[in-house]
Structure formats: structure tokens, C-alpha cells
N, C-alpha and C positions, 0 to 999 in steps of 0.2 A: 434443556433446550437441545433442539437437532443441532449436528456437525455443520456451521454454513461454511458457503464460498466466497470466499473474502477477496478482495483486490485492494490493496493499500496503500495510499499515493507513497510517494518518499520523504516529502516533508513529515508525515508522521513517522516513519522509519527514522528519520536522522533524529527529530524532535524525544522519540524514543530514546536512541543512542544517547542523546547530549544527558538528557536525565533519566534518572529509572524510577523515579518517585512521581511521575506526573505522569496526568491521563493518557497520555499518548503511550505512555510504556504501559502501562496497566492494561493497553488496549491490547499489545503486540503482544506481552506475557499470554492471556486473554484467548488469543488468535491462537496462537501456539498452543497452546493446551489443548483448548477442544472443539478449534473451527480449523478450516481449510485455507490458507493464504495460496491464492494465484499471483502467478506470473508468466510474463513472454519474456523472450529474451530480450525484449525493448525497455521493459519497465524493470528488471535486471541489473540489465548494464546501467540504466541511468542509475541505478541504486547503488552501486558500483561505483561510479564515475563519480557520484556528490559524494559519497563518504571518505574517498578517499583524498578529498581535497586536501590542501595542507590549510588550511581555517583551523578545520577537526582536530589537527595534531596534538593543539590541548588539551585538549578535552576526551578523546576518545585515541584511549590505547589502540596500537597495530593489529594486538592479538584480539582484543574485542571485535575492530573491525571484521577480522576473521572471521569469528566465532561465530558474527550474527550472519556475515554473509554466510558460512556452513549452514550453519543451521535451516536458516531461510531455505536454499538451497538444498538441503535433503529433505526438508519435510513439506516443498513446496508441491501444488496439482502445477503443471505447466502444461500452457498452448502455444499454438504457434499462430500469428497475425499474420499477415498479408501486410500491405498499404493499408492504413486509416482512412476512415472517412472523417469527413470534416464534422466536429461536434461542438468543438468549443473556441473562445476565441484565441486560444492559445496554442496552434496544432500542436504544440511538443506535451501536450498534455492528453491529445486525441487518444494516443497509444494506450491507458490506461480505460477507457472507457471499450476502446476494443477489445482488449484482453480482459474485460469484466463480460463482455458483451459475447466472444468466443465461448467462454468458461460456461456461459450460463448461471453467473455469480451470483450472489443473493445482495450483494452490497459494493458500491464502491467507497473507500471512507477517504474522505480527504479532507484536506484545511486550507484547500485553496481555493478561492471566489470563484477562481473560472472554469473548475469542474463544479463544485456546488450550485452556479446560477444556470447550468448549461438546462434548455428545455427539456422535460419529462420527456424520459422515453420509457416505451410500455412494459420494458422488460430487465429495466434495470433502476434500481435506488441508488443515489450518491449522494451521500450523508455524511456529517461533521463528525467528528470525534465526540462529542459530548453527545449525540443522539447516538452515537453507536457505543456508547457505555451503558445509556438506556435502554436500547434493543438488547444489549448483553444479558443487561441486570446487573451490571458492575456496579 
């Protein structure tokens, strides 16, 4: 399969973190290998900002958080957004579909209803975790 451009909400990134044996790590292992993960510096920081919550602290060592923000981080394509336009019902969610939307992505994945139910747009797919295992062939 071609190299895609990926945009990955965060709930799959932390959902990742907390476990590495579930689909959602399978997906970002996946991603890393041999697609492209996007990011703005919007969808960054929030990634940033939830991981480091102290929730996590049980669960997800300092140095892991690290490690995935590096990695993510070095091996990311990154754009730069403007203001969002209104997509979903959720604006703090908007920023992801822009920075799918900039990138030229091939996919946005998420696990949240209000980018999943947001209306077709022609130039972009937002799809669950388990269709984007399918699309993988994971």
C-alpha cells in the first residue's frame, strides 16, 4: 500500500498510550511505519496538553510521554492553519479537520462522534479506528 497522510485525533493517540495491545496502538505503530502522520501546531499542543494531564500519571511513564511526543514530532509532515472554519459541532475539534484539510490528508481517524457524523466533504474521509484497520489491512 502507498505511504498515506494521516491526521489522527488525540483520543486515539492517548487511547494508544494507555494501551499498546489495542487497535488504536496497532493503528499509530501502523502510522509510524509506513504512512505519514500530520500535524498543526494546534492539534500538537492539544496532544501535548491531554497527555500530560496528571489522570495519565499512572498509567503512562514521563519518559514514554516523551518518547511518543519525539517521535511524533520528528517524523511528523506539518502545516500551518489559519482560523478554522466551522465543521463540527464541537469547534475544538474543527482544527483537526483543517489540518487534514491543509495537508491534503488521505484520512482523518477519530473516535469521536462529532468528527465522524460531521457532513461529507469532498476532499476529505473521517473514519473510526476499526475502518482505518480495514483500510490498512491490519
Amino acid at each position: 500500500m502507498t505511504s498515506l497522510k494521516l491526521v489522527v485525533d488525540t483520543n486515539i493517540f492517548i487511547s494508544a498510550a494507555l494501551s499498546s495491545t489495542g487497535a488504536p496502538a496497532r493503528l499509530v505503530q501502523a502510522s509510524l511505519a509506513h504512512h505519514q502522520l500530520v500535524f498543526s501546531q494546534a492539534t500538537f499542543d492539544e496532544l501535548r496538553t491531554r497527555l500530560y494531564r496528571p489522570k495519565f500519571d499512572r498509567y503512562i511513564s514521563l519518559e514514554l510521554r516523551e518518547s511518543l511526543l519525539h517521535d511524533f514530532n520528528a517524523s511528523a509532515h506539518w502545516v500551518d492553519i489559519g482560523e478554522s472554519a466551522v465543521y463540527c459541532r464541537d469547534r475544538d475539534d474543527d482544527k483537526f479537520i483543517e489540518t487534514a484539510l491543509k495537508a491534503q490528508a488521505h484520512y482523518l481517524l477519530s473516535g469521536d462522534n462529532d468528527l465522524l457524523e460531521v457532513a461529507p466533504l469532498p476532499s476529505l474521509q473521517i473514519i473510526s479506528v476499526q475502518q482505518t484497520l480495514t483500510v490498512l489491512g491490519l
